[in-house]
N, C-alpha and C positions, 0 to 999 in steps of 0.2 A: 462165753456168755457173761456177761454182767450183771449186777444185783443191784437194787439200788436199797439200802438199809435206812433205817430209823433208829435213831436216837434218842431214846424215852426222857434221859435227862437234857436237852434241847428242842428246838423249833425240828422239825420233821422237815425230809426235802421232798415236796412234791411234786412227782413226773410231769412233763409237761406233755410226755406221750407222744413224742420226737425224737426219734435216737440221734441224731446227728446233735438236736439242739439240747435233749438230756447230756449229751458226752460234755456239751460244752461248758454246762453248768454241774458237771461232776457229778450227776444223778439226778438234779431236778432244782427249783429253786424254792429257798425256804418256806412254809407254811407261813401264810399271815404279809403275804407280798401284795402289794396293788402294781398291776400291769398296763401301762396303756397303748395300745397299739393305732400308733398313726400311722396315717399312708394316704396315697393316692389313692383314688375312688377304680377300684376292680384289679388294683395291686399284689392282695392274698389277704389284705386285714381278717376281713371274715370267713375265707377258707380256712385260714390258718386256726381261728378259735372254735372253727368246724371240730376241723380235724383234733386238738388238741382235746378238745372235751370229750369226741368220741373214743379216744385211746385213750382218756383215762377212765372214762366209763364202764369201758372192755376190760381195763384193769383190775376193777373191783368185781363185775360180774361175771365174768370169763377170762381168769388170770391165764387160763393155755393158750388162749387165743391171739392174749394180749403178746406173750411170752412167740407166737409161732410171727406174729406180727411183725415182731421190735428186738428180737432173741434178746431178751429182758426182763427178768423176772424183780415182780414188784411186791415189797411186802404188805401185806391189806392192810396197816396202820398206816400208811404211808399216804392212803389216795384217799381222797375227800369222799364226805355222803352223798350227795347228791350234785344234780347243777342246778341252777337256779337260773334262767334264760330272764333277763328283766328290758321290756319292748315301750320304747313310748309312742311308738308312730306303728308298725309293724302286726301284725296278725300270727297266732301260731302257727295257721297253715301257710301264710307267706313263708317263714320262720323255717320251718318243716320240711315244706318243697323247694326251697334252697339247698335246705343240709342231702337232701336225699338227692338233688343233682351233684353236687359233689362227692359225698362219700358213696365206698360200696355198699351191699347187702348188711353185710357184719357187720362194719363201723355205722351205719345206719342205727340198724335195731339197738344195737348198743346204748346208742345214745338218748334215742324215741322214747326208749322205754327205763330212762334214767331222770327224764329231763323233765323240770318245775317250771312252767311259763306262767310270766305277771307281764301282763297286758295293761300300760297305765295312760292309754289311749285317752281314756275317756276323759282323766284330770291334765292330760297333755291339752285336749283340744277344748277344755270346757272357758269359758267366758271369751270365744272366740267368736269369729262369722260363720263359723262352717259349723250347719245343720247334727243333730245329735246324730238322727235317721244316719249319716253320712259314716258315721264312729259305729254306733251301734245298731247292726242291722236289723233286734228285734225292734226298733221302734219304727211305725209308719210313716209318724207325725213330721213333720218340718220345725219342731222347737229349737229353740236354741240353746247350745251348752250350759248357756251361762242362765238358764232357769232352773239348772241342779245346783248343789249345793256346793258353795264355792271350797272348796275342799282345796289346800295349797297341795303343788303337784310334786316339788320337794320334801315336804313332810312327811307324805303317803310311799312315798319312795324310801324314805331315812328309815323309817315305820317297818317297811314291810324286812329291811337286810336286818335292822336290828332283830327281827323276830327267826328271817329265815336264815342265815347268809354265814351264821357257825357251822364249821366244820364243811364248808361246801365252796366249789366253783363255783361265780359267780360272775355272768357273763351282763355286761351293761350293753344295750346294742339301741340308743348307742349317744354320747357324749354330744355327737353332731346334729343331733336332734334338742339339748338343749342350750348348744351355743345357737341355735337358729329363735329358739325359745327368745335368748333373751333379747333377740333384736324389737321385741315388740311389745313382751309381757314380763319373764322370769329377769332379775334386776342380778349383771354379772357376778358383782361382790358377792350374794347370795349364791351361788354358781360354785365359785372359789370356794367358799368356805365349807360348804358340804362336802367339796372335795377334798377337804384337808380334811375334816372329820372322818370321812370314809378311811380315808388312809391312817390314820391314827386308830380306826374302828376295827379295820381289818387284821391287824396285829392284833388283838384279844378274840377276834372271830376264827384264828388260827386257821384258816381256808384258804382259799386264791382268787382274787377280783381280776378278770380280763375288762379294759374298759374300752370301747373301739371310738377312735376319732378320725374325721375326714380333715384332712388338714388344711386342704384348701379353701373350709369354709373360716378362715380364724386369719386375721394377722399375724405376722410374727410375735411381736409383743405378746400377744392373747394366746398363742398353741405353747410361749415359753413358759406361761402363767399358769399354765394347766399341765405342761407336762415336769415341772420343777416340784408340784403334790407329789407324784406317782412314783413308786420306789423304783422301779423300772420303766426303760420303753423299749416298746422294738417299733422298726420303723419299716415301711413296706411302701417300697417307689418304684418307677416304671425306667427301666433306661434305655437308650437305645443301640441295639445292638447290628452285625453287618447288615441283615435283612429285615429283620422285625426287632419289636420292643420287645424286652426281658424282664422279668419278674424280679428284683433284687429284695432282702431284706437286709437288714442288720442292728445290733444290739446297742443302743445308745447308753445312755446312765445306768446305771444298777447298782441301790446303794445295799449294801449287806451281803453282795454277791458275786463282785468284781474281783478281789480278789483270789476266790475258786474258779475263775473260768479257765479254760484252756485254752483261751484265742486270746485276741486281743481288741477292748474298746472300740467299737466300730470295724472290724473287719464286716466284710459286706458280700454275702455268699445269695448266689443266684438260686433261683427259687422256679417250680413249675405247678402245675395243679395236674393232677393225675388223676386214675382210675381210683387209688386209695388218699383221695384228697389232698392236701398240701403236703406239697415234700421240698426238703431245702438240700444244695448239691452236695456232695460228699467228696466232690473234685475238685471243683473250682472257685476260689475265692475271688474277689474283684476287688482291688486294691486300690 
């Protein structure tokens, strides 16, 4: 069994609550990391930040569990306070009955009853066309967003990780909602540069930022643009394999952590979704 330890005089490494992909990052990757995870749309992006939250979750509130899980024992300075689930198009029960079709029982509760959701729906869709009533079901009325107070929907977002987002996971869900933003409203440059903030911010928040991107919604130029901020990516793509498509991931850039791993830059291991959420092979790599 393995241990994953903390380093009181350094950044702390925090589980990512994947044994295959803890081993490969020697126990976890440093506290204070921004992650973006692109891929194709139903790839594993968001199983995988499923899964990942929910074993670390288990980690802190039920270390045997986590330990009969993962045969990995994790030290409690090691794993973050909370998550912080951050939606700008999305519902917590959307949100909810996704992770509960994917995970089991245990990894479930684990999570439900860990997890901080900010729903920023309302400054997502406010000075648009689409009715309030439509966002927010307590209202009857047919008004339109843009009769609340124009409130900037980046700000309220910068606002909320500034106050919440130390010491915790923090899952963005999702990136692809505001590259679609800025086709009409949020101005890209603006885009960018909260995203370098975040990343510069997240290193003093000493946490871990998951940020999810559909990739296909970006041009090349635009997904380099965004994924060149983020201190890491992993990437989550569909291939095809003798009968059916296959789930692959792999670990693209990782600055502060590449040299700890125990693969190599881009190896690219096949990936399925199971009864205990996402899991990546432990046999076969795809080279």
């Amino acid at each position: 069994m393995s241990t994953l330890s903390h380093d009181s005089q350094s950044r702390r490494d925090i589980p990512l609550g994947l044994p295959t992909l803890d081993s490969v990052f020697r126990g976890g990757v440093p506290s204070g990391t921004s992650i973006l995870l692109s891929g194709e749309v139903g790839a594993g992006a968001n199983e995988f930040v499923y899964t990942s939250t929910a074993m670390v979750s288990m980690a802190r509130t039920d270390p045997e569990t986590f330990r009969i899980y993962t045969d990995t024992e994790v030290e409690p300075d090691a794993v973050p306070d909370e998550v912080h689930y951050v939606s700008f198009m999305r519902t917590r029960n959307d949100v909810l009955d996704e992770m509960r079709s994917v995970l089991d029982d245990a990894m479930y509760e684990s999570l439900s009853s860990n997890i901080v959701f900010e729903d920023f729906s309302d400054e997502y869709f406010r000075n648009t066309v689409v009715p309030r009533s439509w966002v927010d079901e307590e209202l009857s009325d047919l008004r339109s967003l843009g009769e609340a107070k124009d409130d900037s929907l980046l700000s309220a977002f910068a606002d909320y990780l500034d106050e919440k987002a130390s010491d915790s996971i923090v899952v963005i869900d999702s990136l692809t909602s505001l590259v679609r933003a800025s086709r009409y409203r949020l101005d890209w440059g603006e885009i960018l540069v909260m995203l370098a903030g975040l990343q510069r911010a997240t290193q003093r928040w000493d946490g871990l930022i998951y940020a999810v991107l559909d990739k296909d919604t970006l041009e090349p130029r635009e997904h380099q643009e965004i994924a060149s901020i983020f201190d890491g990516i992993f990437h989550f793509d569909w291939v095809e394999g003798d009968t059916e498509r296959q789930r692959m991931m792999y670990v693209g850039s990782f600055r502060g952590a590449m040299g700890r791993m125990t693969g190599q830059e881009d190896d690219k291991y096949e990936t399925e979704i199971t009864e205990e959420g996402f899991e990546i092979s432990n046999i076969r790599k795809i080279k």
